[in-house]
Structure formats: structure tokens, C-alpha cells
Backbone bond lengths (Angstrom), bond angles and torsions (degrees), N, CA, C in turn:
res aa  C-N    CA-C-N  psi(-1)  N-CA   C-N-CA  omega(-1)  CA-C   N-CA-C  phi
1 X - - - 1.459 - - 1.521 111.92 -
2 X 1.233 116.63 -36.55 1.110 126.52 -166.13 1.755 113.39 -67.21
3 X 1.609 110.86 -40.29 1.850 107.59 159.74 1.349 93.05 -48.77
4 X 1.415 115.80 -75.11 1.273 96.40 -136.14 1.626 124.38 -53.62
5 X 1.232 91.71 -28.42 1.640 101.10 -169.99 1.632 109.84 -57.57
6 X 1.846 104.59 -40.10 1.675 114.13 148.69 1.191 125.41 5.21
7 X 1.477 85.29 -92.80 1.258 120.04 161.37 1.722 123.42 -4.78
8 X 1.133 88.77 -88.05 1.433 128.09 -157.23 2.093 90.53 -80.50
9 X 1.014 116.01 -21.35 1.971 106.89 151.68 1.366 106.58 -82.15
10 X 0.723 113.53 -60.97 1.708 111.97 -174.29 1.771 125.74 -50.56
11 X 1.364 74.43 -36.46 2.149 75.25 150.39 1.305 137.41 -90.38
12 X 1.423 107.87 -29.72 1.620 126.87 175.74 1.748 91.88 -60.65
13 X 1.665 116.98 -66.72 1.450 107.45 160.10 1.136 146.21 29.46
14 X 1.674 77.52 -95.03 1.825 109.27 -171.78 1.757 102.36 -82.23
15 X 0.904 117.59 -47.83 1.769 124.90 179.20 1.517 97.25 -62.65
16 X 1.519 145.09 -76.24 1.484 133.63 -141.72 1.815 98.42 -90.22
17 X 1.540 86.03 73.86 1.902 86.53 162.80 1.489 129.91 -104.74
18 X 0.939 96.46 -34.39 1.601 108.90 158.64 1.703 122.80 -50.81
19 X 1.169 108.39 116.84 1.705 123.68 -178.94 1.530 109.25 -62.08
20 X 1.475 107.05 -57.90 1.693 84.12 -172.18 1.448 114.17 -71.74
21 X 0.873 125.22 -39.91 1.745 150.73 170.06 2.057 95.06 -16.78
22 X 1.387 97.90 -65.65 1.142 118.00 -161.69 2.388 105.16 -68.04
23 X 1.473 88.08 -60.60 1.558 83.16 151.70 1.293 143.21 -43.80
24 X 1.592 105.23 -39.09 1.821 99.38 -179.89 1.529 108.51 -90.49
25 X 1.619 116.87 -4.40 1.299 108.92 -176.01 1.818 98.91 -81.19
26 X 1.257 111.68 -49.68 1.509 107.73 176.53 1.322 108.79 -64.80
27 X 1.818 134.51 -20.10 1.381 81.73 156.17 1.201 120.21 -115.84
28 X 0.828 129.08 31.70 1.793 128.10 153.64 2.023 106.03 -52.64
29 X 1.805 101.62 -50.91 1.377 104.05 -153.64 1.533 86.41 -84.31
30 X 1.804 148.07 -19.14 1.391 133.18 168.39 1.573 107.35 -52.74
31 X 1.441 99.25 -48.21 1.668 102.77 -167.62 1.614 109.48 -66.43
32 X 1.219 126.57 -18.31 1.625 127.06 -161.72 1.548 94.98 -108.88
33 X 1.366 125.00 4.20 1.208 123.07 -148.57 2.079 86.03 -128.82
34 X 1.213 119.49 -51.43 1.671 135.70 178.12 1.458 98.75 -85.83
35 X 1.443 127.65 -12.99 1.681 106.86 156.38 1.573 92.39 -85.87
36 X 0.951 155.69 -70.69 1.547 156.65 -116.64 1.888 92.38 -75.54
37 X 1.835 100.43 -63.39 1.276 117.35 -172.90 1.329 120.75 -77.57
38 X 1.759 140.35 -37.14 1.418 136.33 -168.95 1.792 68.62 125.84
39 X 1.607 91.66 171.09 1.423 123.29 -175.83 1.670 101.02 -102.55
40 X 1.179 122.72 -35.11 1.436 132.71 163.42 1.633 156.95 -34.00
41 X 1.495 91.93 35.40 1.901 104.48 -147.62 1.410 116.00 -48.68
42 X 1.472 133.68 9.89 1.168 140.67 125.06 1.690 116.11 -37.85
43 X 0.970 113.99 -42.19 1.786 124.95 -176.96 1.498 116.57 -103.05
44 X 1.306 113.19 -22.47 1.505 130.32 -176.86 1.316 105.81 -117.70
45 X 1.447 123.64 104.40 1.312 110.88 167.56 1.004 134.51 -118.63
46 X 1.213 116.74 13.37 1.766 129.96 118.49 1.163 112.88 -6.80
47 X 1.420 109.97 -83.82 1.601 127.84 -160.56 1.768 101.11 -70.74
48 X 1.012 119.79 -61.46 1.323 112.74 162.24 1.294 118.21 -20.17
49 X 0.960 143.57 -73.69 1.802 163.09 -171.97 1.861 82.37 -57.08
50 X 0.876 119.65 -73.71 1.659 118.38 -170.52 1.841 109.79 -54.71
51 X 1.167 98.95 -56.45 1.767 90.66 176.96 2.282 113.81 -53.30
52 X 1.383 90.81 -30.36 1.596 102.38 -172.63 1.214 90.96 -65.50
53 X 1.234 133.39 -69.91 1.599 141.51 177.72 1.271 113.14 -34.13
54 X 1.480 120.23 -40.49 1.627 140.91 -152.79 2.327 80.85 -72.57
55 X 1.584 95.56 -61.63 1.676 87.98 -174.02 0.772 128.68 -98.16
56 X 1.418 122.46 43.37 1.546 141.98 -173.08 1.235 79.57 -113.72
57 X 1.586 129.21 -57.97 1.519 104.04 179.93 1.813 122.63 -122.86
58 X 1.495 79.96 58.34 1.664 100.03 153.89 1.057 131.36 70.92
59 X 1.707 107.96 10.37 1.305 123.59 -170.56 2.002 92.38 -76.53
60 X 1.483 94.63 146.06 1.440 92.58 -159.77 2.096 96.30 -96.40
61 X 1.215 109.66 150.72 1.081 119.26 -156.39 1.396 105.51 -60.13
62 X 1.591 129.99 -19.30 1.513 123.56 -167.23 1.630 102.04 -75.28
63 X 1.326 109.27 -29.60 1.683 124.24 -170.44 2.051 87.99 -65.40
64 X 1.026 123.62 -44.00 1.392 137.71 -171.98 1.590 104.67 -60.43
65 X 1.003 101.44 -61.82 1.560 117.35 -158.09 1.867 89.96 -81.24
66 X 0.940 125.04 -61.31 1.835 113.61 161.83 1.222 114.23 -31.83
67 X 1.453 130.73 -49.62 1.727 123.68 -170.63 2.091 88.48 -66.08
68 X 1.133 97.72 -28.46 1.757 76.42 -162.02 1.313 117.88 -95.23
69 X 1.404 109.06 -12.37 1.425 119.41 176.67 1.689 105.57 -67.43
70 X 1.498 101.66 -35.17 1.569 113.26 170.13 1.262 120.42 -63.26
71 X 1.348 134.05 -45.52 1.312 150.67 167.69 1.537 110.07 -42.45
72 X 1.356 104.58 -37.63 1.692 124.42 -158.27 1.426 86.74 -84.10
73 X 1.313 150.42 -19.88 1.304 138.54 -170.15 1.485 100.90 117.18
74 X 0.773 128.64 -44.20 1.802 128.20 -177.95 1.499 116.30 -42.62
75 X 1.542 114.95 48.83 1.502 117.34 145.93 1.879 86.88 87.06
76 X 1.338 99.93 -178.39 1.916 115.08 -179.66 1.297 94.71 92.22
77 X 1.506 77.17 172.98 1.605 94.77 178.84 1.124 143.89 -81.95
78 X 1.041 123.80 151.54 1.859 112.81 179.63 1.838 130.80 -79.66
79 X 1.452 100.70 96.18 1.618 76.37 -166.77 1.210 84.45 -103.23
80 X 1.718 106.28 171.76 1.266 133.64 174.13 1.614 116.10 -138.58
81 X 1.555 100.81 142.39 1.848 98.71 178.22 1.632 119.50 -62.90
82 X 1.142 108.59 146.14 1.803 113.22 166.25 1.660 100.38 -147.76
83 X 1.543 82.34 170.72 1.481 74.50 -169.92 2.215 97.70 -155.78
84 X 1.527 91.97 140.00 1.565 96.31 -173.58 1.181 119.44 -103.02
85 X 1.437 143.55 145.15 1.401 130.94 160.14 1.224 116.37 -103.78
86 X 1.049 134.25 166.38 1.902 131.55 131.40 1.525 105.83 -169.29
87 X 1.622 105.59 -135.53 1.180 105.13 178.54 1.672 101.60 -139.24
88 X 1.565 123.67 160.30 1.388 117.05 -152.88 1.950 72.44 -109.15
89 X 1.894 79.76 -152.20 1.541 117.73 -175.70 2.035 94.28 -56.25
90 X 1.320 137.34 139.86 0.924 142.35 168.46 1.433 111.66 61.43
91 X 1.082 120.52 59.40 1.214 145.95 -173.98 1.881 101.51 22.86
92 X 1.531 131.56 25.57 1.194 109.51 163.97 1.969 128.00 -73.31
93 X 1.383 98.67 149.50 1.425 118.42 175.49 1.954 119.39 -36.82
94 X 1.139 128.67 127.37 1.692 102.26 -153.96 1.645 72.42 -140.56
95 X 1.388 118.18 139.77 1.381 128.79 168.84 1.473 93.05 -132.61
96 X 1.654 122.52 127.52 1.481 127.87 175.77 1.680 109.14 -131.25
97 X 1.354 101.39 107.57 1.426 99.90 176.32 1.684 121.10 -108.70
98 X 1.338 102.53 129.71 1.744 112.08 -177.26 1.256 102.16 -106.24
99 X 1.265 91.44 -179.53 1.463 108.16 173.10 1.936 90.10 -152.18
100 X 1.115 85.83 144.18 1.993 97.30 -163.59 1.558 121.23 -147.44
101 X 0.925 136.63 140.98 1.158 160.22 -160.07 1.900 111.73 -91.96
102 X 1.365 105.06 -39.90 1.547 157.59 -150.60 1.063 112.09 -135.21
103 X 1.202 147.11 93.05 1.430 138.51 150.70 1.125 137.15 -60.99
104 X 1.474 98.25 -44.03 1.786 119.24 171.94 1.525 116.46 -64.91
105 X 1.330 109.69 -17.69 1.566 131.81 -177.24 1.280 106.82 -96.98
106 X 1.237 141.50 -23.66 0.899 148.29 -150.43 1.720 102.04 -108.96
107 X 1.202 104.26 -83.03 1.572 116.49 161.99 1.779 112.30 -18.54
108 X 1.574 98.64 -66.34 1.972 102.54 172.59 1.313 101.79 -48.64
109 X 1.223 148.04 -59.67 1.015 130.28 -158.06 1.466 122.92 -100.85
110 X 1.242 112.56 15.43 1.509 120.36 166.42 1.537 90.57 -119.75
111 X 0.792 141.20 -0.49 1.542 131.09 166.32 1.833 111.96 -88.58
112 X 1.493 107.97 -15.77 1.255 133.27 -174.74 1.476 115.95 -81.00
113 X 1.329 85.20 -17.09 1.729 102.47 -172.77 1.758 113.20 -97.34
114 X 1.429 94.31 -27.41 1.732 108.67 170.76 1.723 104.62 -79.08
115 X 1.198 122.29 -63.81 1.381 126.14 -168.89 1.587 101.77 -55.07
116 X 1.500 132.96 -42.60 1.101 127.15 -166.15 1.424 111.66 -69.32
117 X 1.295 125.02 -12.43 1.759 134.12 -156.12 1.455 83.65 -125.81
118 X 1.175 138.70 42.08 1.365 115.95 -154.96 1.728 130.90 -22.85
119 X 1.443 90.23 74.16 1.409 115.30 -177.97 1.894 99.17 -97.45
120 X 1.562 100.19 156.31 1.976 98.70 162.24 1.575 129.32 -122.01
121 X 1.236 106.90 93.94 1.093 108.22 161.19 1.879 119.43 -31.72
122 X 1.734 100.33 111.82 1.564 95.69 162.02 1.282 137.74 -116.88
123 X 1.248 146.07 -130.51 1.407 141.92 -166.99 1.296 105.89 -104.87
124 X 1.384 120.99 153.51 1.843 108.12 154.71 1.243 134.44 -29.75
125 X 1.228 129.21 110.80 1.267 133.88 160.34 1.545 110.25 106.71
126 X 1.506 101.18 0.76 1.570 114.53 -177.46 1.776 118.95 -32.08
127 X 1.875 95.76 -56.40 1.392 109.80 -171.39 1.470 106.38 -122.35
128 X 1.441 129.72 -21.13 1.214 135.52 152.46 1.735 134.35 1.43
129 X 1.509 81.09 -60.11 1.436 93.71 174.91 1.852 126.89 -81.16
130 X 1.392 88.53 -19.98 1.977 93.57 145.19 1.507 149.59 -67.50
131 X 1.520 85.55 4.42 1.870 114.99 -167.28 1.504 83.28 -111.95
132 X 1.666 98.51 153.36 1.262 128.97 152.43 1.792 113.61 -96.89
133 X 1.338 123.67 102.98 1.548 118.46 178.30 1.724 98.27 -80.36
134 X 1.523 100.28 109.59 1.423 93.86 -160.91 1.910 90.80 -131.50
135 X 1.883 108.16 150.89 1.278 109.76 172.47 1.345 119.00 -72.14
136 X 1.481 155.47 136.14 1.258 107.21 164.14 1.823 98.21 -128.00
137 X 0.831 97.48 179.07 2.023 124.52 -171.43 1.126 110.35 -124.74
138 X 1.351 151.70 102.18 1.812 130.65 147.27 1.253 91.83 -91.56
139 X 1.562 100.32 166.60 1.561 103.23 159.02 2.333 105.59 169.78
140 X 0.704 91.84 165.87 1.921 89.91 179.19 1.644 129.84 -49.56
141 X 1.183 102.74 88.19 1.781 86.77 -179.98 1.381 105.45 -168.58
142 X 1.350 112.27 -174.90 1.457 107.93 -163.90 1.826 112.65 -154.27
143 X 1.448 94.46 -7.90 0.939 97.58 168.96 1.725 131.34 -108.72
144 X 1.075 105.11 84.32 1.763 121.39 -179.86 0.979 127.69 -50.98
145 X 1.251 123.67 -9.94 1.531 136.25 176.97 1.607 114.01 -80.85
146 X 1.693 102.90 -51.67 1.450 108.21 -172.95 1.643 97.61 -82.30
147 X 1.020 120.36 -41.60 2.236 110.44 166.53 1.561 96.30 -32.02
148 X 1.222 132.06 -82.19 0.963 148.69 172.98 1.240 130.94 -14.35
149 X 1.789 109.06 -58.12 1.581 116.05 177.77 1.807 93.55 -74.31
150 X 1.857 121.73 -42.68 1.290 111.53 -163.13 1.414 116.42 -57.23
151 X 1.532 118.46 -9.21 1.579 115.67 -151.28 1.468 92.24 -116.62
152 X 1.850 120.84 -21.92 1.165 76.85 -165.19 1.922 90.53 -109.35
153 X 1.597 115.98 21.10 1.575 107.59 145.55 1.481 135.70 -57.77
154 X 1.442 80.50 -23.00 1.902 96.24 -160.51 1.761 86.01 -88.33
155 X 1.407 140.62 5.60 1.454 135.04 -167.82 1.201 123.45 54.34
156 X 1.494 110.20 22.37 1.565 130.80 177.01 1.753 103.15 -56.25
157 X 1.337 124.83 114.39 1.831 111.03 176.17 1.583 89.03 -79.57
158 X 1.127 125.14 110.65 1.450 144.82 147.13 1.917 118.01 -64.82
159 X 1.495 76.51 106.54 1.842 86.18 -174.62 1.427 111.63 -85.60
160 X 1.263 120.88 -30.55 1.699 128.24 179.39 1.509 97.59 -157.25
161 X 1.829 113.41 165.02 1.197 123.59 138.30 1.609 100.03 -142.38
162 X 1.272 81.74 148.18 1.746 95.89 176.07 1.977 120.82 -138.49
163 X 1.612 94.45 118.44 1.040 89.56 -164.94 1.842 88.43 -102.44
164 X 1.832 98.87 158.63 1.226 139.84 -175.35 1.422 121.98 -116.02
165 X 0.903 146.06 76.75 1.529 131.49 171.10 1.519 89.87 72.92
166 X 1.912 88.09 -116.47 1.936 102.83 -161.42 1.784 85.75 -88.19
167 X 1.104 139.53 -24.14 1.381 141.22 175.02 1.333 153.84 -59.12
168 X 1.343 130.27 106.84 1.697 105.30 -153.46 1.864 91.72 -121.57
169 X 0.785 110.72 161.29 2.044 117.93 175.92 1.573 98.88 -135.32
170 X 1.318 79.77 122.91 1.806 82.41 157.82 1.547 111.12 -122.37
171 X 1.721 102.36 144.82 1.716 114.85 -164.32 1.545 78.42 -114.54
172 X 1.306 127.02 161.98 1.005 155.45 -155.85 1.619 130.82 165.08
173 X 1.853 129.56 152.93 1.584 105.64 -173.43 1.711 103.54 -72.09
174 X 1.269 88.31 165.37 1.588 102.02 172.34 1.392 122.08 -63.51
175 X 1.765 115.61 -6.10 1.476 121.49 -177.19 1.528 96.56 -98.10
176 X 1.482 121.21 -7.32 1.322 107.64 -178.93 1.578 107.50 -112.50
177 X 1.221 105.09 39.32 1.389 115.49 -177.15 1.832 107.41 -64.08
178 X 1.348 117.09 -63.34 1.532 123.67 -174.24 1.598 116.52 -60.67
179 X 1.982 96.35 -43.43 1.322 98.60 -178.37 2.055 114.56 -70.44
180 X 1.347 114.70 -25.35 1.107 106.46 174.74 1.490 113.51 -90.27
181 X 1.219 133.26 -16.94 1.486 121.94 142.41 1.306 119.42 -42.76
182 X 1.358 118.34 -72.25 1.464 114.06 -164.30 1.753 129.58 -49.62
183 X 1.463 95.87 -22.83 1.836 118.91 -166.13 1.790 79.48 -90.53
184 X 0.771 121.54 -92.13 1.732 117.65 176.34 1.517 120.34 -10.05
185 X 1.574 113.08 -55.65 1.349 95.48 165.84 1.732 120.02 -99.30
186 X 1.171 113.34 8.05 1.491 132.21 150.73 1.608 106.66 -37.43
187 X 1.401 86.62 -55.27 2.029 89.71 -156.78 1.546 115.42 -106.80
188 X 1.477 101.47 -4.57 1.357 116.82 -157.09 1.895 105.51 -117.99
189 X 1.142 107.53 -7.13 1.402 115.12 -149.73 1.408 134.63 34.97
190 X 1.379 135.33 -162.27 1.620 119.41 177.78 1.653 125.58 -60.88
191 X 1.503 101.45 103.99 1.129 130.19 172.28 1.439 134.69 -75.34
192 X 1.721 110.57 90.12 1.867 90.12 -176.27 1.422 105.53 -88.96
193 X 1.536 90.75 126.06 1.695 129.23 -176.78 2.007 89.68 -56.50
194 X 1.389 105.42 130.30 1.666 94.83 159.50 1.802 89.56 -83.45
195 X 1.189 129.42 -60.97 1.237 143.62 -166.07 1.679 112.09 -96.87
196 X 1.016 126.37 134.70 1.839 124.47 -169.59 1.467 105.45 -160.09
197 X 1.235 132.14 71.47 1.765 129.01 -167.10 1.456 95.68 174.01
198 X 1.692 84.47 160.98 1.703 115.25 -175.93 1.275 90.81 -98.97
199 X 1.740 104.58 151.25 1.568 117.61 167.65 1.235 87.14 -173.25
200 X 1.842 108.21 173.22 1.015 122.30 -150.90 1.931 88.50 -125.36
201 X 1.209 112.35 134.95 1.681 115.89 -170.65 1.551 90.28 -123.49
202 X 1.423 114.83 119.22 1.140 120.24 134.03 1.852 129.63 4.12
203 X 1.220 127.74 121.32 1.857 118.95 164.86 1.582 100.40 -98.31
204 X 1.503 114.44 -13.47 1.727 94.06 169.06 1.521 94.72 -157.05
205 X 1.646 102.58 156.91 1.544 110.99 176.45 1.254 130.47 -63.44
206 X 1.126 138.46 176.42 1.739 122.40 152.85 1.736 86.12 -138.38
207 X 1.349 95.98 139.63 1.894 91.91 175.03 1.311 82.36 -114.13
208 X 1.354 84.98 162.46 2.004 110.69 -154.58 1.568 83.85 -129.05
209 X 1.303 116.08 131.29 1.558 122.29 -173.29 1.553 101.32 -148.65
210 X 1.301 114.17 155.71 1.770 120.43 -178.33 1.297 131.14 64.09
211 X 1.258 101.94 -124.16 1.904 93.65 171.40 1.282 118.92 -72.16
212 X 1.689 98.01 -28.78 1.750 96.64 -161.97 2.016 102.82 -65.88
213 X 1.278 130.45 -0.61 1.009 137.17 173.34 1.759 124.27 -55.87
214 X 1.156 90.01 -61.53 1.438 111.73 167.81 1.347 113.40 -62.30
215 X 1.630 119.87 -53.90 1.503 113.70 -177.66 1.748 117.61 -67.89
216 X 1.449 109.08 -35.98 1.321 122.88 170.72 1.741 112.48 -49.63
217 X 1.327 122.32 -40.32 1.453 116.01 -166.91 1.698 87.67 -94.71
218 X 1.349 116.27 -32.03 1.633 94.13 172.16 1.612 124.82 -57.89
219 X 1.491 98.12 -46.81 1.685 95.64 159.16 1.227 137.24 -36.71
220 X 1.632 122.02 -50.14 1.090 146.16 -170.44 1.947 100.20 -69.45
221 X 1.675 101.11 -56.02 1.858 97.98 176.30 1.571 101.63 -64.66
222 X 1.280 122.38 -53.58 1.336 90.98 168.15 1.824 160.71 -36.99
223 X 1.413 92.79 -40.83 1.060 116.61 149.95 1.590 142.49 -56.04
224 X 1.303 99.92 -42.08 1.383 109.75 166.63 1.560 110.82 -86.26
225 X 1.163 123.48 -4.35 1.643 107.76 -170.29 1.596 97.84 -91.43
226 X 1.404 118.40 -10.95 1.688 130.47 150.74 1.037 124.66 7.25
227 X 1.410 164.87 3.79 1.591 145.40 -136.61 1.715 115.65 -22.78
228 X 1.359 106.12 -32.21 1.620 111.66 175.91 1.530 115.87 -81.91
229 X 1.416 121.94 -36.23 1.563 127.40 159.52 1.191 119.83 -35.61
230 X 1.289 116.97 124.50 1.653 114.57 -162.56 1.853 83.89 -138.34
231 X 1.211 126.98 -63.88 1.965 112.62 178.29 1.637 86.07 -121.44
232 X 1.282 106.73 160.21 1.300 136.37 139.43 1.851 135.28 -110.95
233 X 1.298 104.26 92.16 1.829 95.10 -175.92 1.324 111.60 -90.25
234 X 0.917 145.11 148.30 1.497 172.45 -159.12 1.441 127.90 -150.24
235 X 1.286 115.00 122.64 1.685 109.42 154.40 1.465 121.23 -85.39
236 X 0.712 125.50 35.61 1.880 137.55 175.60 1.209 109.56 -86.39
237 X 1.169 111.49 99.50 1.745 123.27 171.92 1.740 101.10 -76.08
238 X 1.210 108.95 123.82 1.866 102.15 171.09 1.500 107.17 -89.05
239 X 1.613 111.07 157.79 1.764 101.60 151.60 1.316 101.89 -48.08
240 X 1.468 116.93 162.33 1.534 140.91 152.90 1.361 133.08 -28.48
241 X 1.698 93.70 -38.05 1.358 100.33 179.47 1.440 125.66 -76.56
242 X 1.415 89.40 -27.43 1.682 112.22 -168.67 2.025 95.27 -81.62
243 X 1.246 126.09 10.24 1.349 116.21 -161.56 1.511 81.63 -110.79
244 X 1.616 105.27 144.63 1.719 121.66 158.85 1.493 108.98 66.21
């Protein structure tokens, strides 16, 4: 798990360089995240984990406090999640999740992004089920045993841990997202998360070699230059060079 997840920073990375880009995606996902959960990240810890993330990378708090004032009833728009499958440049696995205003708008132009790479957009659940929808945690520690005993008191289903040096990750399902937060800082007290979010990891690679290299990362900037693109997961292993 641990490549892939690699992986899958080192592209998020290289793709989310753009500042405003990066602001309206967090708050699209605060606001879709404090209607679903309460505005209250004391009570929502979902949203909690997302605002922490939100100033880890610098999104400035008024952009924050707008997604929630919106959430709170104060007028905006209504977005809602969707979500695309197919397969990109070199036949790898492509999971693209928005959040949209527009569906019908949304869909055209992430379907725009397959036809142009002559990539294929497919149906629900096409490639889905090759992903792990998994919680995950990094953060400072060294002791793997007590992560371990704390998560699986709390009835946390613990899918992996992997320890690093001073570093440990815990993978877990995506339904045990809150409950394996809460037992963590239950036992652990306040914990800064290096890593705190759901995503979807790959169960096998596809290495992307030759041309399809070049057309594959054009797909991928395409994709992200989106306003509705909020993650892109992939099984596309790059050469080395092409990583970070």
C-alpha cells in the first residue's frame, strides 16, 4: 500500500500548483462536507481533518469560514459529489472525483478529457472495485504495537500499518474513517496528522512506458485544470523521472 499511496502524493504534488485552484477545491469539499456533517468540527470530524489539511496548505481562513458560512444556510450554491471511472493513456485504471454545481457540465467535460487522450470513459463501478477506499493517518511515532492495540479496542477493522523510521500510517476502510480518528486521539492525545483523508489506492499497478507517458500526464493536467476536479486516483506507475 505504501508505493502506491507514493505514488499517488507525488502526483497530487506535481499537478496542485496553482493557488486559487487549490483554495476553491477545499472549499467546495468544507462546504459539501459541513452540509453532510454539521458546521461544528468538534462534532464533525470529517470536517475537522479537512479544515487541518485546509492550513497545512495555506489556504487562508476567510476562503474557510465562506465554505461554512455557506454550509450554515447563508445562500451559494449547491454542489453535490459524482464520481467518474474509465481507463486513461495506457490503459491505466482512472478514478475522478468532483464535486459540481452542474452535472451535465461536468460529466462533458470530464468525458472531454478521456476522448481527447484517446482514453475511455466507463460506467460506475467499472474500475472501482480495483481500489481500496481506504482511511489513512501518518503522523510521529514509533510505537506500532500500541496504534495497533488502540485501534483495534476502539473495533477499528485495521487494513495495514506501516511503520517508517520516526513514522507510522495507518490504512484502514473508509467507513472507519471517524471511528479510527477518534480512538487515536482518544489514546494518543492531539495528534498532528502528516496525512488525515480518504482516497482510493490502487490493488495493482499499471506502468505507463513510451508515448503513453507523455499523453497520460497530459490527461492527468487536463483533468486537474477542471474547476469541478477535486482528486484524481490512478494506477499509473510513472518512470522515476516523471515522479515528484
Amino acid at each position: 500500500m505504501g508505493r502506491a499511496f507514493q505514488n499517488r502524493k507525488e502526483s497530487m504534488a506535481k499537478t496542485a500548483d496553482a493557488k486559487t485552484k487549490v483554495y476553491s477545491k477545499y472549499g467546495r469539499e468544507i462546504y459539501v462536507c459541513a452540509k453532510a456533517g454539521g458546521t461544528d468540527p468538534n462534532g464533525n470530524l470529517a470536517l475537522r481533518g479537512l479544515m487541518e489539511r485546509a492550513k497545512k496548505d495555506q489556504v487562508p481562513s476567510h476562503v474557510i469560514d465562506k465554505a461554512l458560512d455557506k454550509a450554515s444556510g447563508a445562500g451559494g450554491e449547491d454542489f453535490s459529489a459524482a464520481r467518474y471511472e474509465g481507463f486513461g493513456p495506457g490503459n491505466v485504471m482512472v478514478i475522478v472525483d468532483c464535486l459540481t454545481d452542474n452535472p451535465n457540465r461536468t460529466f462533458g467535460d470530464v468525458r472531454g478529457c478521456f476522448t481527447k487522450t484517446k482514453s475511455k470513459i466507463g460506467t460506475p463501478g467499472s474500475v472501482s472495485h480495483m481500489f481500496d477506499h481506504c482511511a489513512i493517518f501518518a503522523f510521529a511515532g514509533s510505537d506500532e504495537d500500541a496504534v495497533l492495540e488502540a485501534l483495534m479496542e476502539a473495533d477499528v477493522d485495521v487494513t495495514d500499518i506501516e511503520q517508517e523510521g520516526e513514522r507510522i500510517t495507518v490504512f484502514a476502510p473508509h467507513t472507519d474513517y471517524a471511528k479510527a480518528k477518534q480512538a487515536l486521539l482518544d489514546t494518543f492525545g492531539e495528534i498532528d496528522f502528516e496525512v488525515d483523508e480518504i482516497q482510493f489506492l490502487p490493488q495493482t499497478t499499471t506502468p505507463v512506458e513510451g508515448d503513453d507517458v507523455a499523453m497520460f500526464e497530459k490527461f492527468l493536467g487536463m483533468l486537474n485544470e477542471l474547476d469541478d476536479v477535486q482528486n484524481v486516483y490512478h494506477s499509473g506507475e510513472l518512470p522515476d523521472e516523471h515522479q515528484g
